[in-house]
C-alpha positions as CSV (number, residue, x, y, z in Angstrom):
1,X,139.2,164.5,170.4
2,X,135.8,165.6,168.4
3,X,138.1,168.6,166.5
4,X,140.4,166.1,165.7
5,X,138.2,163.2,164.2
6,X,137.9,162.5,160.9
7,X,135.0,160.3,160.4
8,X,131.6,161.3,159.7
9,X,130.5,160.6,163.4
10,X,131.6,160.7,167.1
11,X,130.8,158.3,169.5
12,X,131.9,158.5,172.8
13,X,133.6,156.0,175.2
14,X,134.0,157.4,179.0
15,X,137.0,155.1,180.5
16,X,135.2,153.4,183.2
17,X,132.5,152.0,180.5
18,X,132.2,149.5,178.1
19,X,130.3,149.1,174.5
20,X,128.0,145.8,174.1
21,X,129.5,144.5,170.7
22,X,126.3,145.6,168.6
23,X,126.4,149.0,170.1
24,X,128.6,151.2,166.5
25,X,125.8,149.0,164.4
26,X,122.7,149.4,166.3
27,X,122.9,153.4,166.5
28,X,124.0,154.0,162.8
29,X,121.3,151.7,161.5
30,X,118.9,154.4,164.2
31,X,120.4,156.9,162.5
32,X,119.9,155.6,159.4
33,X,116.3,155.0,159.5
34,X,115.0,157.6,161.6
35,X,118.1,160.5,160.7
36,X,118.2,161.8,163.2
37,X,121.6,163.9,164.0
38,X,122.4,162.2,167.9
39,X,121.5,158.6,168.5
40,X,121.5,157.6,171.8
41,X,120.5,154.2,173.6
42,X,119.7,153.5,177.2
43,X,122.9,152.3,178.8
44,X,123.2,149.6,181.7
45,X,124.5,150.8,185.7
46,X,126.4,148.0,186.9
47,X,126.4,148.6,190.6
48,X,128.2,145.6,191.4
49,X,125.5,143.6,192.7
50,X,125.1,141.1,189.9
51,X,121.8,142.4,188.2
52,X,122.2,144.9,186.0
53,X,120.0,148.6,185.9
54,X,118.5,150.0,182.6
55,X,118.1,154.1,182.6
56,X,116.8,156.1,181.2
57,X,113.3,154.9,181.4
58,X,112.0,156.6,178.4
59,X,113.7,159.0,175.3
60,X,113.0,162.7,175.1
61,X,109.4,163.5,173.6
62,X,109.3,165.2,170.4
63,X,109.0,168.7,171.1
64,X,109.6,168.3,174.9
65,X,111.5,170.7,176.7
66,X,115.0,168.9,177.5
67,X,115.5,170.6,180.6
68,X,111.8,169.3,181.9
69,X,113.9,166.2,180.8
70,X,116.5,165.8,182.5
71,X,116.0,167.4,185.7
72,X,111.9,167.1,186.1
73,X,111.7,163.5,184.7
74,X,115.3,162.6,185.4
75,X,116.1,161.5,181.6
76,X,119.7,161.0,180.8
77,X,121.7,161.0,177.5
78,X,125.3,159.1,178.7
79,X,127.7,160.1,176.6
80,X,128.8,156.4,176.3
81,X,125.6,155.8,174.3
82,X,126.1,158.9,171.8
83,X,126.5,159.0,168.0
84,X,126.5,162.4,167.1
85,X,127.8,163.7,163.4
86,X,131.3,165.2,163.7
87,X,130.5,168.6,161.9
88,X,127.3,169.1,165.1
89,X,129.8,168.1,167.8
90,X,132.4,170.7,166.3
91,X,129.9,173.6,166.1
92,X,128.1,172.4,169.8
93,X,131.8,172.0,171.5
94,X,132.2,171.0,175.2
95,X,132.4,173.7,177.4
96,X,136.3,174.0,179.2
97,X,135.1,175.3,182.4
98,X,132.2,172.8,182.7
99,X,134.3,170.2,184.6
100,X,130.7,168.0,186.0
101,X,127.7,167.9,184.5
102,X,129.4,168.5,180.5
103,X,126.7,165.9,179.2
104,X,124.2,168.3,179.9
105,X,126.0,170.8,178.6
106,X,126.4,169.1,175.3
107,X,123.2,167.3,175.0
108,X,121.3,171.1,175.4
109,X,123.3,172.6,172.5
110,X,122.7,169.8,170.5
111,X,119.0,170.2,171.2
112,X,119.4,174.1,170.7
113,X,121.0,173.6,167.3
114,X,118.0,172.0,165.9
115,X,119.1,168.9,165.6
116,X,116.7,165.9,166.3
117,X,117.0,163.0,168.8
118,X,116.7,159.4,168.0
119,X,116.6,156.7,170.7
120,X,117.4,152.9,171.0
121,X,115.1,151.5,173.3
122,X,117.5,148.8,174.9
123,X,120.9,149.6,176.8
124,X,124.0,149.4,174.3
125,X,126.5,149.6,176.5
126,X,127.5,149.3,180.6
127,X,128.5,151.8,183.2
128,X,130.3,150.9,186.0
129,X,129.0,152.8,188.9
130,X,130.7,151.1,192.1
131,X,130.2,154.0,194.0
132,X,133.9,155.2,194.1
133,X,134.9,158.2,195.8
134,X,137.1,158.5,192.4
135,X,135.3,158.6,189.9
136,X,134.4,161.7,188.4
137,X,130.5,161.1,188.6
138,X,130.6,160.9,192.7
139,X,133.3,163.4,193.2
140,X,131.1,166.7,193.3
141,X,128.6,165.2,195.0
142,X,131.0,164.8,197.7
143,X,131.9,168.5,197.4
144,X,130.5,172.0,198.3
145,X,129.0,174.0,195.7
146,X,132.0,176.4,195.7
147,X,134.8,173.9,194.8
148,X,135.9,173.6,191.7
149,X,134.0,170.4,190.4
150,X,131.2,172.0,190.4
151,X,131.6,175.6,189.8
152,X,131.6,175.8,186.2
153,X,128.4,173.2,186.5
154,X,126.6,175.7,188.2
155,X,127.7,178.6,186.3
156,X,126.4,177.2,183.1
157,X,123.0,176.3,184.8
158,X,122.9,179.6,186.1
159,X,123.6,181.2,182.4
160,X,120.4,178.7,181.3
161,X,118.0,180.0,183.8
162,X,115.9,182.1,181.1
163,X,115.4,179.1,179.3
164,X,114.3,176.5,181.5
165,X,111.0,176.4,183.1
166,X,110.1,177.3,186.6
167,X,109.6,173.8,188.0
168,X,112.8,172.7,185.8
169,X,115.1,175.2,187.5
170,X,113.4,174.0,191.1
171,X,114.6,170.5,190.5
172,X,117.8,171.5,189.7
173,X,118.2,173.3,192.8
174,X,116.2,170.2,194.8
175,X,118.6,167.5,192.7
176,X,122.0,169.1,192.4
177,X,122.6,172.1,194.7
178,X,120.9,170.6,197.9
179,X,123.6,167.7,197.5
180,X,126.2,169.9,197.4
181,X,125.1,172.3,200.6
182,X,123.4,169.3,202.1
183,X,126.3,169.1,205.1
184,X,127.1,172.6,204.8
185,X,123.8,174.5,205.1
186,X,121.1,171.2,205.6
187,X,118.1,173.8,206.4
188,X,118.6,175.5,202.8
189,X,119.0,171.9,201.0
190,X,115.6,170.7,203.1
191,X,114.3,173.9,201.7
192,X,115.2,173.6,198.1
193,X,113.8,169.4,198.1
194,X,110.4,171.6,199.7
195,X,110.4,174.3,196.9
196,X,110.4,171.7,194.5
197,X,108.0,169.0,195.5
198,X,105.5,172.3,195.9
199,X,105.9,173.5,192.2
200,X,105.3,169.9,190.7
201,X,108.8,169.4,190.1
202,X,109.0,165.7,192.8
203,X,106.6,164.0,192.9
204,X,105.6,162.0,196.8
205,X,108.3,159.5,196.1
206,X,111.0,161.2,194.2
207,X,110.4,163.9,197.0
208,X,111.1,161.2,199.6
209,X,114.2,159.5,197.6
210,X,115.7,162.4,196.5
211,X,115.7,163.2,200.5
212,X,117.2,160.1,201.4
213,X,119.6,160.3,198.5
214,X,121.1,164.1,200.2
215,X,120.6,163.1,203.6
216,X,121.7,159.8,203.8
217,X,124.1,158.8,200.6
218,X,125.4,155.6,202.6
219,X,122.1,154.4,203.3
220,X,120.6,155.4,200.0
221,X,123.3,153.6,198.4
222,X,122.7,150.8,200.5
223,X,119.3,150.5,199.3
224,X,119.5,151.1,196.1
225,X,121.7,148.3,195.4
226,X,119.4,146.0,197.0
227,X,116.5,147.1,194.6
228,X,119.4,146.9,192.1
229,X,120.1,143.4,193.5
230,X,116.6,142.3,193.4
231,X,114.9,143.8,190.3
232,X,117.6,144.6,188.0
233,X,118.2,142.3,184.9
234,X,120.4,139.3,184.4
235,X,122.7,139.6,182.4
236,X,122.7,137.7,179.3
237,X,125.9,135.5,178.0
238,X,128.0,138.4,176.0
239,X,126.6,141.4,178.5
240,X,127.6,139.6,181.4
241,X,131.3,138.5,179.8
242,X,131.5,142.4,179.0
243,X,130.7,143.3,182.4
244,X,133.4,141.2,183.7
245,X,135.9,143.1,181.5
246,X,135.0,145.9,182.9
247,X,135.6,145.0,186.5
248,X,138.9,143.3,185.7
C-alpha cells in the first residue's frame, strides 16, 4: 500500500479501527504548524464496556530514547493515528518477516531516519480491543515465543539490542517474552518481570500489573475492563455513534 500511494502522505487505517471525522484535518494542520514528518495522536481502546480508554499517556520527549519509550514508559504510536510523508514511509519500509509488533518496527526507523515527531494530545480515532482470540494484537500473546507470530518480532528486537538501553531491553524481556514463555517455562518469565523491576525498568505497580497481566490474562482482563468501565471517558455524541459502527 505505502509503495503504491500517490499522495504526499500516508495515513493508516488497521481494519478493526475507526477514524473520528476530524482525525485527516487535525494531524495535517499538526503537521503543518509544528512540521514535523510523523503526526500521531493518542487513539481511544474501546474494550466494550461503555467508557472509552485514552493511551498513550504522554508523546515521545524531544530527544528521548524511543525504545525507553515504548518499552520502559509503555508509550505507543498506533498506526491508526499515523500521518507519515510517503517518500519517509518508502525509504523506512515495513519489515516482511515482522508479522507482530511491525509498529515498532516502523515507528524506530522513522525515529532513526531523523525525522521528528509531532503529537495530538487528544485520541483521533478508536480501537476496538474486545479481547478476541482473533485479532492479530492477542494472537502472539497466546503463543510461544517460537511460533511464527512472534518470531520475526523477536528477531528484530534481538538485531536492536546494541541500541537500546540496559533497562529498555529488560522490559522487553519482562513485557513481551515473559508473556510468551509464561505457561511454557513460568520460573524464567517470573525471572525476567524480577530482572526488570531491579534495573528501574517497572516500577512497584507496573511490576505487580505486568505480573498479573502474564500470570493471570483472564483475571487481568477482567479487571481491567472494570477500571475501563469505571474511569474511562464517555463518549461524546459523534465518538460514541463511531464506536457503534465499529461494533456493528
Amino acid at each position: 500500500g505505502v509503495r503504491l500511494a500517490r499522495g504526499r502522505f500516508i495515513a493508516f487505517l488497521d481494519s478493526d479501527d475507526a477514524f473520528l471525522a476530524d482525525r485527516l484535518a487535525e494531524g495535517l494542520t499538526c503537521q503543518r504548524h509544528t512540521g514535523a514528518a510523523v503526526v500521531y495522536s493518542q487513539i481511544y481502546v474501546d474494550r466494550g464496556v461503555g467508557r472509552l480508554w485514552a493511551k498513550p499517556k504522554r508523546a515521545i520527549a524531544a530527544g528521548e530514547d524511543i525504545f525507553d519509550y515504548l518499552f520502559v514508559s509503555r508509550g505507543l504510536f498506533h498506526l491508526s493515528t499515523m500521518l507519515v510523508e510517503s517518500a519517509l514511509a518508502r525509504r523506512c519500509p515495513f519489515h516482511d518477516d515482522v508479522l507482530y509488533g511491525d509498529d515498532y518496527q516502523f515507528a524506530v526507523d522513522l525515529r532513526r531516519s531523523g525525522a521528528r515527531f509531532a503529537m495530538v494530545e487528544r485520541p483521533l480515532a478508536i480501537y476496538r480491543d474486545h479481547g478476541h482470540a482473533a485479532q492479530l494484537s492477542q494472537r502472539p500473546m497466546l503463543a510461544d515465543a517460537a511460533s511464527p507470530l512472534n518470531r520475526g518480532f523477536i528477531a528484530w528486537v534481538d538485531r536492536e539490542r546494541p541500541q537500546m538501553s540496559e533497562r529498555a531491553w529488560l522490559a522487553y524481556r519482562a513485557g513481551f517474552l515473559a508473556r510468551f514463555c509464561a505457561r511454557s517455562a513460568p520460573i524464567e518469565a517470573l525471572r525476567m518481570i524480577w530482572q526488570a523491576h531491579r534495573a528501574g525498568g517497572l516500577r512497584e505497580f507496573g511490576t505487580l500489573r505486568l505480573a498479573l497481566q502474564v500470570f493471570l490474562p483472564d483475571a487481568y482482563r477482567r479487571l481491567a475492563d472494570t477500571v475501563a468501565g469505571l474511569s474511562g471517558h464517555v463518549p461524546g455524541g459523534e465518538v460514541e455513534a463511531v464506536r457503534r459502527l465499529v461494533q456493528a
